[in-house]
C-alpha positions as a Markdown table, in Angstrom:
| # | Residue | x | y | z |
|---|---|---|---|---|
| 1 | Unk | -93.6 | 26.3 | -18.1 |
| 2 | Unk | -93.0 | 28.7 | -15.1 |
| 3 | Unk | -96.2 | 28.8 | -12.5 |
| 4 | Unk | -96.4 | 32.3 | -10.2 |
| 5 | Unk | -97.4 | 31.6 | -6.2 |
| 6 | Unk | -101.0 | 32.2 | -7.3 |
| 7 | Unk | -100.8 | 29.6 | -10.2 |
| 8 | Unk | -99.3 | 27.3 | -7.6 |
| 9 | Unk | -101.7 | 27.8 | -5.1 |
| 10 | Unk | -104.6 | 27.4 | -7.7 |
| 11 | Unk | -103.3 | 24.1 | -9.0 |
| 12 | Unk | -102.7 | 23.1 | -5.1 |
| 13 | Unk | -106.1 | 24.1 | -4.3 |
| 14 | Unk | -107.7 | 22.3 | -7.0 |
| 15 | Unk | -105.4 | 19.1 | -6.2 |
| 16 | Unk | -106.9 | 19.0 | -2.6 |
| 17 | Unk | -110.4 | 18.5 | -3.9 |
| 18 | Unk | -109.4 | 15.0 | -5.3 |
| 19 | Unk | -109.3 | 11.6 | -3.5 |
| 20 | Unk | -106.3 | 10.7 | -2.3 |
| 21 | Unk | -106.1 | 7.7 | -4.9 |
| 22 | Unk | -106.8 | 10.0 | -8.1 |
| 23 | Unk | -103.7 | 12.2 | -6.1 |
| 24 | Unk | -101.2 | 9.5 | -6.0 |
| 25 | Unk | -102.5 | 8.4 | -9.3 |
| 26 | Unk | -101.3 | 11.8 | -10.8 |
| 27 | Unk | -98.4 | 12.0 | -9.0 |
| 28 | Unk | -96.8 | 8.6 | -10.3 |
| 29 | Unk | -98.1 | 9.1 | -13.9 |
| 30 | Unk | -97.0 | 12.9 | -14.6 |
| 31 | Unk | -94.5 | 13.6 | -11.6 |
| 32 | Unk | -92.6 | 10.0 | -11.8 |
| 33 | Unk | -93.7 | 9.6 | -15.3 |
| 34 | Unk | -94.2 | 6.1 | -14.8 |
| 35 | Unk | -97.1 | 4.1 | -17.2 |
| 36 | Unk | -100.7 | 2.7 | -15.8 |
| 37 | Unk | -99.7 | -0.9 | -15.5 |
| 38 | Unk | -96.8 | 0.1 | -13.0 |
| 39 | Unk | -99.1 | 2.7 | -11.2 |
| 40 | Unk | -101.5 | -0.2 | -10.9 |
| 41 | Unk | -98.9 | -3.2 | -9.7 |
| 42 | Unk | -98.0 | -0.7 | -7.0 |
| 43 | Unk | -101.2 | 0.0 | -5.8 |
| 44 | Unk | -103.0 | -3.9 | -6.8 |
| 45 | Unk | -105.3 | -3.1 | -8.7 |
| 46 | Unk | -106.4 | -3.2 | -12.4 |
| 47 | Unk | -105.2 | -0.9 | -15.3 |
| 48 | Unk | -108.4 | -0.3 | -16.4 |
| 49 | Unk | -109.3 | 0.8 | -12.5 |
| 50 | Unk | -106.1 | 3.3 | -12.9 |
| 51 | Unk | -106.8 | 4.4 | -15.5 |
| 52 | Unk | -110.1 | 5.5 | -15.1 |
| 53 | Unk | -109.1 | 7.2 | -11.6 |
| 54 | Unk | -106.4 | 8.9 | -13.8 |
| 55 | Unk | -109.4 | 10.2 | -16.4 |
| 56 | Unk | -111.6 | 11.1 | -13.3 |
| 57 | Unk | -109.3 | 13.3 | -11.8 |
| 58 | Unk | -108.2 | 15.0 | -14.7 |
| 59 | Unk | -111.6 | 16.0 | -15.3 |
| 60 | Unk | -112.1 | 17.2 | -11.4 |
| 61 | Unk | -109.1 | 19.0 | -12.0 |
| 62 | Unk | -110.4 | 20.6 | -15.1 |
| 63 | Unk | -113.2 | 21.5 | -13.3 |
| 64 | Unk | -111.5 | 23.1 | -10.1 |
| 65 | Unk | -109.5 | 24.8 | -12.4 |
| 66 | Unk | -112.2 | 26.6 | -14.2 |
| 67 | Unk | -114.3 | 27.5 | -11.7 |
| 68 | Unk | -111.3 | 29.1 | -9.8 |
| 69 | Unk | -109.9 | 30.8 | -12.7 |
């Protein structure tokens, strides 16, 4: 899928209003496509925590999204 500048910007906008953990979180898991447990043996802490950072922030960028759209 091809994003415009003002897609971009929306999607970078809305990234900037999560924490920085939920952002890394995101990054590993759809950007390096790599799986919870290795997201959380990087960062020391449970699968069940990443995960539900990963679920958070999907929500709060759901959310973002919306409301900007």
């Amino acid at each position: 899928m091809i994003y415009n500048s003002f897609e971009n910007e929306k999607i970078i906008d809305a990234m900037l209003h999560l924490t920085r953990s939920e952002r890394i979180i995101l990054a590993f898991h759809i950007i390096a496509e790599m799986r919870l447990a290795e997201i959380a043996f990087l960062l020391d802490t449970s699968v069940e925590c990443t995960y539900t950072h990963k679920s958070n922030a999907l929500r709060k960028l759901k959310a973002e999204l919306e409301n900007i759209s």
